[in-house]
Each structure stands twice: as C-alpha cells, then as structure tokens.
N, C-alpha and C positions, 0 to 999 in steps of 0.2 A: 318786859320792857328794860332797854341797857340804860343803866346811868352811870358812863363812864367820867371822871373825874380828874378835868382838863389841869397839870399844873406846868409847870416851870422850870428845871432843874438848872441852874446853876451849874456848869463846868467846870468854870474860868480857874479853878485852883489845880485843875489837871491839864485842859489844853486849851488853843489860842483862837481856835474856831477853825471851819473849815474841815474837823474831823470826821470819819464815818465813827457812827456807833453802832452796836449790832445789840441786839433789844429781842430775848427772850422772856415769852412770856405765859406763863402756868397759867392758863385760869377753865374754867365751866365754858364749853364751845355754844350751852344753848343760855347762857347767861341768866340762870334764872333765878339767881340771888340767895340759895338756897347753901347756908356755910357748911353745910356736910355731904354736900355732894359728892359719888364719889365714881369710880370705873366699875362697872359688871362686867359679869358676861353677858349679857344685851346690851351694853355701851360702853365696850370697853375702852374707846378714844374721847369720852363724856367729859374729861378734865384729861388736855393733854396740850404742852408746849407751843407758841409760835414765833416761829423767830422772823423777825425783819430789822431795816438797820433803816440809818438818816444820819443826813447829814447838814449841818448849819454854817450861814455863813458865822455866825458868831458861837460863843462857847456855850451860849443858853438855847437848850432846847426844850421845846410844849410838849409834853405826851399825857396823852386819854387814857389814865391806865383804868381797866375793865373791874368791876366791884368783884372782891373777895379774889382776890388774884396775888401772884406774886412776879415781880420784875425782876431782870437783872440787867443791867448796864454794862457792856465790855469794850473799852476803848485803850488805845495806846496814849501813854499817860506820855505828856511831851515834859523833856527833861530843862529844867528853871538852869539858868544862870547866874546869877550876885554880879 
C-alpha cells in the first residue's frame, strides 16, 4: 500500500512562478515500505530513479514524495534585483 506524503514547497526565494522544475526521484518501484530495499540480480531496477518536471503558475508547488525515497529539485534560480 503507497502512502505518499502530499507537501508544499515554497520557491518564492528562488523564482517568481511560472518555472519548469524537473523532479528526480530515487525511490523502491514496488513501494513496499521496506528501508533496506535494495537492487539484485533478480531486480536489478527494484530501487531506481524517475524523473518528470511541473510547472506552476505560482512559486509554490505540491508534491506526493513516495515513503523512504529521495528528491531532488532542479530549477533556474531567477536573478533578484534591489
């Protein structure tokens, strides 16, 4: 059973909205909750990367990150003025 865990991340200190971000993501493919899961050779793609991107009208975007996983966020940081 997945119990992905909806939050919220706040941008707005790197860009103005309207960004694409691209959203790789580590985790267990059969999500079984299991923290030492790892690759064999019978499963050797059992814990392996997915990447997709999103894009919001505003700087705050929701993401469902997957239990016992790791994210990363890569976006072009927009450059502040004074």
């Amino acid at each position: 059973m997945e119990h992905h865990r909806g939050r919220v991340i706040d941008l707005s200190a790197f860009v103005s909205g309207g960004q694409e971000v691209r959203i790789s993501t580590l985790a267990d493919k059969e999500a079984a909750g299991e923290p030492d899961v790892a690759n064999s050779f019978a499963e050797p793609d059992r814990v392996s990367p997915v990447e997709s991107t999103a894009r919001g009208a505003t700087p705050r975007l929701e993401y469902r990150f997957p239990p016992l996983s790791l994210t990363v966020f890569e976006l072009q940081v927009a450059q502040r003025t004074n």
